[in-house]
N, C-alpha and C positions, 0 to 999 in steps of 0.2 A: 446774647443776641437772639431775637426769634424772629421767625418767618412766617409767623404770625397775627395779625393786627390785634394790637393792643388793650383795644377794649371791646371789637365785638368778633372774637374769635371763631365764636358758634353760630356766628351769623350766616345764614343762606342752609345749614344744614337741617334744619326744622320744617322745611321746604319741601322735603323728599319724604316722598312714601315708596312702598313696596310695587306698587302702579308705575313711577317712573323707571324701574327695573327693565328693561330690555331681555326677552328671553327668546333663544332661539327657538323659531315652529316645529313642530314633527312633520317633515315633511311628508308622513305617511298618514299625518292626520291619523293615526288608532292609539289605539292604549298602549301604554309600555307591556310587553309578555311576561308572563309569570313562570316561575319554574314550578309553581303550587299547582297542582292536576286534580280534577274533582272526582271524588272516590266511586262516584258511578253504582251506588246501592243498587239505584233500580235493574242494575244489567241482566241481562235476561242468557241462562245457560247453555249451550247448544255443542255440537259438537262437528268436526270439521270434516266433510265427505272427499271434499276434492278442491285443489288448488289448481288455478289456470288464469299465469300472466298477471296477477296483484289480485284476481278475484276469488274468494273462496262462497265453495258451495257448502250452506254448513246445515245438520239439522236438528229444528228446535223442537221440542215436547217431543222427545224423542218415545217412543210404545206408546204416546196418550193421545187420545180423541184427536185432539188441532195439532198432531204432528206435523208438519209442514217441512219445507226445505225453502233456504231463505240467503237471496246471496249477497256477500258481504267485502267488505275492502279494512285494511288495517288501519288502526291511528297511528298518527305519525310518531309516536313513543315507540313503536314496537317497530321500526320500517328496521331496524339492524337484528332483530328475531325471527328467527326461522318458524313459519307456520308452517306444520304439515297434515296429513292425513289422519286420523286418528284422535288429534289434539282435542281437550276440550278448553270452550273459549268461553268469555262472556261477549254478550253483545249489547249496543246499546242502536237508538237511531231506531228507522224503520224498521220491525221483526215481522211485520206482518206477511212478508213474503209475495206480496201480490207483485206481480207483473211489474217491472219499472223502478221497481222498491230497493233501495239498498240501506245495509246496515253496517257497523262499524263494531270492528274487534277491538277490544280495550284491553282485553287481559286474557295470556296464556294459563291455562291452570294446571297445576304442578301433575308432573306425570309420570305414570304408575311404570313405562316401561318405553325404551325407547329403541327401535328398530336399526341398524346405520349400515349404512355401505361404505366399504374401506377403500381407500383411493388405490387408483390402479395407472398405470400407463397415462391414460386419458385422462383423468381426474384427481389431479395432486394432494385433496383435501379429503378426510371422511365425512359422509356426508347421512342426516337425521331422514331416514326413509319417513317411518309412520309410528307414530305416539300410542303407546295405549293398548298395543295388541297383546295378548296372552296368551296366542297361536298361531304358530308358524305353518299353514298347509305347504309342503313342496312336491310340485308337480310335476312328475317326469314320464316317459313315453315307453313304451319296450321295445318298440322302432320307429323310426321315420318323426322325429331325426333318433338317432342313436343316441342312449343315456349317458349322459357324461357326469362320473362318477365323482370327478376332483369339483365340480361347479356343485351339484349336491353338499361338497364337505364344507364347503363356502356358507353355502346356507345354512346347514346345523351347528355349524361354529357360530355364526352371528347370531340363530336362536338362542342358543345355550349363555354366549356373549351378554343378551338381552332378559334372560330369564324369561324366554318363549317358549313353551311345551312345542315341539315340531310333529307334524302327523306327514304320514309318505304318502301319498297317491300315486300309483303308477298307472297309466292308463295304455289305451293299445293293445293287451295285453292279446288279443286273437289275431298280432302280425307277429309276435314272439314271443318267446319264454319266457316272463322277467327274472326267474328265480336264479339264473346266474350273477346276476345284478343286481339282484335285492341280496346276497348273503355278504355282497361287502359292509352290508352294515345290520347283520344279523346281532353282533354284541351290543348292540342300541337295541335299547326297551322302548321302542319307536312303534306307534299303530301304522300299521299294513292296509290299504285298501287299491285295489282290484279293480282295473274298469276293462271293459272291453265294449265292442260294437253291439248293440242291443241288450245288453247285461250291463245297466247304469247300476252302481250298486249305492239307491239315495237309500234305504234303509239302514246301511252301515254307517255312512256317511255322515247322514243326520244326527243323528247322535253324538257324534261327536264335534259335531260345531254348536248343538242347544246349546246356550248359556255362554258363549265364547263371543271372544272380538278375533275374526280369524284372518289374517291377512294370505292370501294366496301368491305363490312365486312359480316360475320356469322359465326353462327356453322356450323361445317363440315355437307354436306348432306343438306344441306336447298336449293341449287341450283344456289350456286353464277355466277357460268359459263354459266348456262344456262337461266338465269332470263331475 
């Protein structure tokens, strides 16, 4: 027995096309997203001066003629990537830098060296300071405030941690002695420089940041700005 009719079974279904389908709307009206991301040839290189609140200050043609500083916001591929100081990035979007202009970070590029502060008390996590550097300056005082020797060992351990040559600056030096305090780490093959109040020593100095990405550290008040 069939449920059927008997001689025009296929009747009524010749009737239907692919139009009479019923399909629900996108109620977004856009395209479905793609997990495909477009390789971004044109991205233009630059490199990252300073991060504040999702924006980064980064700068493009870096030594050449139209060197410029141009500031930018991440794609949202990278919003779970730490951008830091130091990074080099590609950029796409506006690069021109003018006034109002913003550009877009698309890609971290693999880095030569990477800086970190280790969690403490306050900060359960370690954390990617600055990308890239190759010189650790650390800046300490010979008084006011007082040198504090174990925060120094913090710093030459994360150099060395990093593969950061570390350079010592002590400054102050015409409100104290430093040499009782510089021989706790006289068995480090460490450069020595010397400041005091009208004896800047940028002669010594300079030469040894030529050619270097030098990233600078202390306690507050020891002189980092002006060393």
């Amino acid at each position: 027995m069939s449920w059927l009719p008997p001689d025009d079974e296929d009747e009524g279904f010749d009737a239907w096309d692919e139009s009479d389908v019923r399909v629900r709307p996108n109620p977004k009206g856009n395209k479905p997203r793609t997990k495909t991301r477009p390789s971004h040839e044109d991205a233009v290189d630059a490199r990252v001066l300073s991060v504040d609140r999702g924006r980064y200050t980064v700068l493009v043609a870096e030594d050449a003629a139209e060197e410029r500083t141009v500031v930018a916001t991440r794609a949202r591929e990278l919003r779970k990537q730490a951008i830091v100081t130091g990074d080099r990035v590609d950029l796409v979007g506006d690069t021109s830098g003018d006034e109002g202009s913003l550009a877009r970070i698309v890609r971290i590029q693999p880095r030569a060296t990477l800086l970190r502060r280790s969690a403490d008390d306050t900060d359960e996590v370690e954390r990617v300071i600055v990308a890239n550097a190759d010189q650790l300056m650390v800046v300490v005082a010979a008084a006011n405030p007082e040198p504090r020797p174990r925060l120094v060992d913090r710093y030459l351990v994360a150099a060395y941690d990093a593969g950061i040559a570390p350079v010592l600056v002590i400054t102050k030096t015409d409100l104290a002695d430093p040499e009782p305090f510089l021989r706790n780490f006289s068995a480090l093959d460490i450069p020595v420089v010397r400041s005091a109040q009208g004896a800047w020593p940028i002669d010594e100095l300079a030469p040894l940041l030529a050619g270097h990405t030098t990233v600078a550290v202390g306690h507050s008040g020891v002189g980092k700005s002006t060393s």
